[in-house]
Structures are given as structure tokens and as C-alpha cells.
C-alpha positions as CSV (number, residue, x, y, z in Angstrom):
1,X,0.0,0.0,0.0
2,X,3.0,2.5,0.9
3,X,4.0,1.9,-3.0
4,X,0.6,2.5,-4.7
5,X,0.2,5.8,-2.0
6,X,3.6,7.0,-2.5
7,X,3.5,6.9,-6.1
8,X,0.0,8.5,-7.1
9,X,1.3,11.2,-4.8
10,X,4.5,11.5,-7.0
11,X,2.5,11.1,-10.0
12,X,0.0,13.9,-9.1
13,X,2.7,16.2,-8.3
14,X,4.2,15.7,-11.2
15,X,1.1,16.6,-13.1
16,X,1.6,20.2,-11.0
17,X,5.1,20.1,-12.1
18,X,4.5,19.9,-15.7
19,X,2.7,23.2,-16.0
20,X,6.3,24.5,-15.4
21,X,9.4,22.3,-16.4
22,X,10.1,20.1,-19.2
23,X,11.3,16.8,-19.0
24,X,13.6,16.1,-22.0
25,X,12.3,13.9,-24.9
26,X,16.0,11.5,-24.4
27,X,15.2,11.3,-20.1
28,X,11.6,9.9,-20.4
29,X,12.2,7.8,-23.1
30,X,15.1,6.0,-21.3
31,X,13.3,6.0,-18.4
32,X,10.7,4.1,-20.4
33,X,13.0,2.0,-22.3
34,X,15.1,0.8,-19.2
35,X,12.2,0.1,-17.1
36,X,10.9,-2.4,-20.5
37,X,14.4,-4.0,-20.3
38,X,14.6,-4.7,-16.5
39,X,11.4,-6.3,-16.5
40,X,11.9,-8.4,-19.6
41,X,15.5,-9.6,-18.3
42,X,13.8,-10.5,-14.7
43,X,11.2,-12.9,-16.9
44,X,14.2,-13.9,-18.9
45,X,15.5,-15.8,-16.1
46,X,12.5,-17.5,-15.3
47,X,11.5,-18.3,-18.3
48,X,11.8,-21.6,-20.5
49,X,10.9,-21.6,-24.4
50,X,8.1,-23.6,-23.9
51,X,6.6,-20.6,-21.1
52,X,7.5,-18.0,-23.4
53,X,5.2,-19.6,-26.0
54,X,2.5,-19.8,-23.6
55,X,2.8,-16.1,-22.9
56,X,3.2,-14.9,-26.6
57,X,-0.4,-16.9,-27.3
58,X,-2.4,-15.8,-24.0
59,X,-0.7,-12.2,-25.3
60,X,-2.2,-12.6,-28.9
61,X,-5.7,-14.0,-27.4
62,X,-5.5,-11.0,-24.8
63,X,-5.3,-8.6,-26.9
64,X,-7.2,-9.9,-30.1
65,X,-9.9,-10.1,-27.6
66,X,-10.1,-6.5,-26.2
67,X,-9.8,-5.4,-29.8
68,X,-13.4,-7.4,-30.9
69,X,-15.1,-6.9,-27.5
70,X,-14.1,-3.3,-27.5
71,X,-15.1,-2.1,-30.8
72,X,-18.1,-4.6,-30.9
73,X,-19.3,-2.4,-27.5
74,X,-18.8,1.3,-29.6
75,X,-22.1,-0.5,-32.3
76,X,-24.2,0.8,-29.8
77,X,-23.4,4.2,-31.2
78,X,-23.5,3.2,-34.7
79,X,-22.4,6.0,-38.0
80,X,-21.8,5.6,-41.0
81,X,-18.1,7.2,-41.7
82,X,-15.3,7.6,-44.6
83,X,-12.2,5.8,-44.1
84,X,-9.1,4.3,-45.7
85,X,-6.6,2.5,-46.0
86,X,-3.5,3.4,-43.0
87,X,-0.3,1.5,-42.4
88,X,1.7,1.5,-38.6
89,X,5.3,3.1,-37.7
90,X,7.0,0.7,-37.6
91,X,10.3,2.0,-36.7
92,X,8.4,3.3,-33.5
93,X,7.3,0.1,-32.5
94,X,10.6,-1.6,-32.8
95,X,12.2,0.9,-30.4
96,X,9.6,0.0,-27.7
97,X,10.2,-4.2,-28.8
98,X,13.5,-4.1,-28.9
99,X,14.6,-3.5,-25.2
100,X,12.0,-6.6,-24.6
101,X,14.1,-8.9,-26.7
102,X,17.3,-7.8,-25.8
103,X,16.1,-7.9,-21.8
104,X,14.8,-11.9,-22.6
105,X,17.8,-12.9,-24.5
106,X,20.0,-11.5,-22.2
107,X,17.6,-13.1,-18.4
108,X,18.0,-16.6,-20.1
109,X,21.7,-16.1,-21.4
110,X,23.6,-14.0,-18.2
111,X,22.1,-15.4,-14.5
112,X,23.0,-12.9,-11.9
113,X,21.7,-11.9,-8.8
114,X,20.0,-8.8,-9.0
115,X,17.3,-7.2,-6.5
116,X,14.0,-7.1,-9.2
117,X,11.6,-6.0,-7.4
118,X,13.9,-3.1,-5.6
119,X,14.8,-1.8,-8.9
120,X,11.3,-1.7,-10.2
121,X,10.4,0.1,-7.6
122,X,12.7,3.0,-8.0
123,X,12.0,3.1,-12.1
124,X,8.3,2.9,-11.5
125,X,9.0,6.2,-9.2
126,X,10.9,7.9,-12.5
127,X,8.2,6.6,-14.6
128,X,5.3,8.4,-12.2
129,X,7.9,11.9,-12.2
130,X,8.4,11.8,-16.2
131,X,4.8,10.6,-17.4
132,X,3.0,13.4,-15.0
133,X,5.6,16.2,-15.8
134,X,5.0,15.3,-20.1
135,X,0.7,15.0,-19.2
136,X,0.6,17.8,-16.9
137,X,3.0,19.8,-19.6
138,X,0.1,19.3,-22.6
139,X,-3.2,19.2,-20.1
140,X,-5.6,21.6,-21.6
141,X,-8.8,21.5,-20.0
142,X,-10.4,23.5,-23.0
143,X,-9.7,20.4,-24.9
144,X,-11.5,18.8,-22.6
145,X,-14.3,20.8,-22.9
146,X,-15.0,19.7,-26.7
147,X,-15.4,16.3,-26.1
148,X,-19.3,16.3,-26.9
149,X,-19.9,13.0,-26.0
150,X,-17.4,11.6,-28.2
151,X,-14.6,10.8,-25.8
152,X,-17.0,10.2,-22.8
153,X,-18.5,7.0,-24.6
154,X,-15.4,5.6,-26.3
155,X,-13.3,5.6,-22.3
156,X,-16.7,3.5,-21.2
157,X,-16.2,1.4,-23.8
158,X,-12.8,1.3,-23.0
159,X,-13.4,0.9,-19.4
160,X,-15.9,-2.0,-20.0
161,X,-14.5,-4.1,-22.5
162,X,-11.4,-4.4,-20.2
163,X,-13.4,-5.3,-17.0
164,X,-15.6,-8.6,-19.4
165,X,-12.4,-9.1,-20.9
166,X,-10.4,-9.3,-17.1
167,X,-13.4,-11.4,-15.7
168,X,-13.0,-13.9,-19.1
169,X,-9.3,-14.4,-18.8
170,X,-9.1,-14.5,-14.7
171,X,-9.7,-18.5,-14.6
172,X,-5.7,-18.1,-16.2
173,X,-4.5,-15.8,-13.7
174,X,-5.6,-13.4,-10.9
175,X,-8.6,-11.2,-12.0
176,X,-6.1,-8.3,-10.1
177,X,-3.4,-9.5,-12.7
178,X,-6.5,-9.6,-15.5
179,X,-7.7,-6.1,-14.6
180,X,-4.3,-4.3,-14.7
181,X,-3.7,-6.1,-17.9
182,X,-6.7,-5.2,-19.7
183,X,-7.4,-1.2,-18.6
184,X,-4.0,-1.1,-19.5
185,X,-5.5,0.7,-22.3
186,X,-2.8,-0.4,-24.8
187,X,0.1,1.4,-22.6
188,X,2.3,-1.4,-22.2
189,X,5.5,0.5,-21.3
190,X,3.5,1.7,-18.0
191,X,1.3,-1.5,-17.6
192,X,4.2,-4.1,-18.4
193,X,6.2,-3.6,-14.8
194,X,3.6,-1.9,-13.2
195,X,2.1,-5.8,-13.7
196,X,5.4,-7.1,-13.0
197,X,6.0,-5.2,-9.7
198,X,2.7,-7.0,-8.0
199,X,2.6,-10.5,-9.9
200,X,6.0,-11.0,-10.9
201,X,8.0,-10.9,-14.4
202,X,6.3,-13.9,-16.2
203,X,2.8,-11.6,-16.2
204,X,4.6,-8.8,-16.7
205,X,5.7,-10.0,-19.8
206,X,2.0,-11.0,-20.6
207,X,1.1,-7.3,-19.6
208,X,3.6,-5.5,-21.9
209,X,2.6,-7.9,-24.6
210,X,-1.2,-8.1,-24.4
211,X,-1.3,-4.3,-24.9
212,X,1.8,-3.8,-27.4
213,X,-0.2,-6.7,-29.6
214,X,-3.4,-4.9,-28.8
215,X,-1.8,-1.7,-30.7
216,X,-0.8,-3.3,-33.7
217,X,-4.0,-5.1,-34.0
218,X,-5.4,-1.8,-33.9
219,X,-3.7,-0.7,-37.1
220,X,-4.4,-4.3,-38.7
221,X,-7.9,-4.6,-37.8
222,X,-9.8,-1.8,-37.5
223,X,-9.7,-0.4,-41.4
224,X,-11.5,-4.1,-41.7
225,X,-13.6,-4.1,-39.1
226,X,-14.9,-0.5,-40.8
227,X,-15.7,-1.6,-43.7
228,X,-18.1,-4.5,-41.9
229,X,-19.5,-2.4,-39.6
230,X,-18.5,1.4,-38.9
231,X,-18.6,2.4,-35.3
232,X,-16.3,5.1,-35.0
233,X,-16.5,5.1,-30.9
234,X,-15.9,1.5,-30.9
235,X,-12.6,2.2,-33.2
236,X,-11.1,5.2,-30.8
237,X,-11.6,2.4,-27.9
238,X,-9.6,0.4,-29.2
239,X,-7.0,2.6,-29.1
240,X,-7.0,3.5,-25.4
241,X,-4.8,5.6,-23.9
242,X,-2.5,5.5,-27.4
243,X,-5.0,7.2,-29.4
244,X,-3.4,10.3,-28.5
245,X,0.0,10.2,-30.4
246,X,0.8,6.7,-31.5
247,X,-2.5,5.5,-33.3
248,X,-3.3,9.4,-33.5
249,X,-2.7,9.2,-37.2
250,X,-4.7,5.7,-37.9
251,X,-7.7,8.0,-36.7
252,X,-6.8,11.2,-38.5
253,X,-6.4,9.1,-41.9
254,X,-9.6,7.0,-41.3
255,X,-12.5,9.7,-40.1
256,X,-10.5,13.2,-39.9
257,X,-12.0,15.9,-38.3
258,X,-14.0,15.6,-35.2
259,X,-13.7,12.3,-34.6
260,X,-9.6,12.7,-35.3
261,X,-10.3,15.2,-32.0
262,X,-12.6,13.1,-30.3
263,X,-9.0,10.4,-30.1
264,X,-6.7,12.9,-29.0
265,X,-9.2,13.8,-26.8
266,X,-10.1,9.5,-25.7
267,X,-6.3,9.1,-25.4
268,X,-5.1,12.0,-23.3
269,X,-8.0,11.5,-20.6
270,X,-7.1,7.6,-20.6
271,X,-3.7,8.6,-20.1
272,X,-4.2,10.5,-17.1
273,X,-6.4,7.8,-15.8
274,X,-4.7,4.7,-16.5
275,X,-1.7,6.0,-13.9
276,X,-4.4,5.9,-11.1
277,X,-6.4,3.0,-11.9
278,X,-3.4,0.1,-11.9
279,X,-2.6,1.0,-8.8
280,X,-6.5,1.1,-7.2
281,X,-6.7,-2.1,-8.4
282,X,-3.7,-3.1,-6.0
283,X,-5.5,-2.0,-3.2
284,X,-8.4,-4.1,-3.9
């Protein structure tokens, strides 16, 4: 409990912070990318090839599942919509993948003793300072203001595909595990050792991978999944808390306009919530 306390109080700080300082682009995203490889490196030494198997398919069935559920949830607000044809950035996802393969390969090659769980402590505390000083930093509460609706019903989508999706998968693992996992949102470089901290590395893993999968799929799936059955809420929750810079431009090249807003709008709120709702859940 003095964890979860200690850092939504260093996280909300932060968010005061970031009205005034800037946190350089190189810090947080080595902050990010070594927290991603000390998790990855403590399941690499638990790990055998047959586990990490298991993991990569409950990852895929994770995240393929939020996708459906998710955007099958935003038909109740069915419209008709123009869209096209958008690819992913690549080279951005291999900068997040990378430190996860390099962590694994180097937990099952190198066996030392190193204090996990200590160190994941301290990174998590960075992670709370640099996430709330870059939110607080572009927090714009007229933004807020425009959401109209659109925003408010693609985060309860969001919110409630996660929870059916948490109960479905918790006869796997603890429906505390399931939870974090699935209102993750699609931020697996917070939710992978936030996971990790409380259950260990080998659902960490799962964690980081259920939502990194759950991003791609959203840039697979979703110019499909239009052309079946346009829900444009359903689509911006299934971008969670990444439809305000990663997937940003799948929904500025499939609706444009308001509903490109309507993202930014789903992913920024999401990302300020998602901080304080994984570590609720801990207290439960």
C-alpha cells in the first residue's frame, strides 16, 4: 500500500510540475526503455521456451480479444463514416520491442543476482515523475471541454471491455493480474512492470505484450472491421490511452476531423487515468 500511496502522490505532483518544467524527450524515453528492459530480463531468467510460448499466445488471445469486445461495444453508437486505408510506424514500434528482446535474451543467457523487485520500484517512481511532468505539460482542460460526448463514450467502452475481458481471462490468472492487464489501455511500457511489480515478471511480460499486440491489431484490424461495420466510438476504444500520439494518425487518416479530435481527446483523458487506476486495483 505505501507503493501505490507513495506513487499516485509522485505522480500527481508531477502533473503540478508539468505546468512549469520540461522533461527532456531523451530522459523519459530511457526511463521508459530501461524500465521495459529490466522487466523483460527479470522474466528472462524465469523463463523456458516452452513458457514464453504460452505467454506470446495468452498475449495474442488477450489482446485480439479487447480489440473485438471493445469495438463490438462502440455498435451501440453506430455511424456511418469515410475511411481508408492506413499503415503502422513501424520503426516506432521496434524501439519499444527491442529493449523486450534484448532484456529476454539476455535473463535466459547471463544469470545474476539482481534485487528485481527493488529496482522496479525506484524506475516505477521515475516513470510516475516523467509521465505526469509530459501529461501535466500538454493538459488543456479546453480540450476537454470539446469532447461532446465523443470521448465520454469511447473511455466506457474502454473501461468496459477491459473489465468482461479481465473477468474472461481471470480463470488463467488473478482477476487483479486480469484487470491491470486489460485497462491497461494499450500502454504497455507503464502497464508491463507496473504488472510485473505486484505478480511478478512472467505476467509482466504478458502485460507489456497483451497491450503492445493490442496496438498493432489496432492498425491491422480496424480499417476491416470499418468496412463491416462502422462504429467510429468502438474504433477510438480500441486505441485507449495510445489514441493520442501513437494510433493518433490511424484516426486522423480513417475519419479526420472531429472524430480525429474526439481520439486525442479519448487518449489524453485515458492517459491520465490509467496511472491511477493500476494502482487502485492493487488496493483491492
Amino acid at each position: 500500500m505505501y507503493f501505490t500511496l507513495s506513487f499516485l502522490v509522485l505522480y500527481g505532483i508531477s502533473l503540478l510540475i508539468g505546468r512549469k518544467i520540461k522533461v527532456p524527450t531523451l530522459v523519459s524515453n530511457s526511463v521508459i526503455l530501461l524500465l521495459i528492459f529490466t522487466v523483460s530480463f527479470w522474466g528472462g531468467e524465469s523463463l523456458t521456451l516452452s513458457s514464453a510460448l504460452d505467454i506470446l499466445v495468452l498475449s495474442l488471445l488477450m489482446a485480439l480479444s479487447l480489440t473485438l469486445v471493445t469495438y463490438l461495444l462502440g455498435l451501440f453508437f453506430v455511424s456511418n463514416i469515410y475511411h481508408q486505408n492506413v499503415k503502422a510506424n513501424w520503426k516506432v514500434q521496434a524501439k519499444y520491442l527491442s529493449p523486450l528482446v534484448l532484456g529476454l535474451i539476455t535473463g535466459i543467457l547471463v544469470k545474476v543476482k539482481v534485487p528485481f523487485e527493488s529496482v522496479i520500484d525506484y524506475e516505477l517512481y521515475l516513470l510516475a515523475f516523467v509521465i505526469g511532468v509530459d501529461i501535466g505539460r500538454n493538459f488543456n482542460f479546453e480540450l476537454l471541454k470539446r469532447t461532446k460526448g465523443l470521448a465520454v463514450f469511447s473511455i466506457v467502452a474502454d473501461i468496459v471491455g477491459g473489465v468482461l475481458i479481465a473477468v474472461f481471462f481471470s480463470f488463467l490468472m488473478p482477476l487483479k493480474a486480469t484487470l491491470m492487464i486489460s485497462l491497461g489501455s494499450g500502454w504497455y511500457s507503464y502497464t508491463g512492470p507496473f504488472v510485473a511489480k505486484y505478480f511478478g515478471p512472467t505476467l509482466g511480460v504478458t502485460a507489456f505484450l497483451a497491450n503492445f499486440l493490442r496496438e498493432q491489431l489496432a492498425f491491422v484490424l480496424l480499417p476491416v472491421l470499418l468496412r463491416l461495420k462502422p462504429t467510429p466510438i468502438g474504433a477510438i476504444a480500441v486505441g485507449g490511452a495510445t489514441s493520442m500520439d501513437v494510433t493518433l494518425p490511424l484516426y486522423v487518416d480513417l475519419f479526420g476531423g472531429e472524430y480525429a479530435i474526439g481520439a486525442m481527446i479519448n487518449g489524453l483523458v485515458l492517459t491520465l487515468l490509467v496511472p491511477i487506476i493500476l494502482p487502485l486495483i492493487s488496493l483491492l
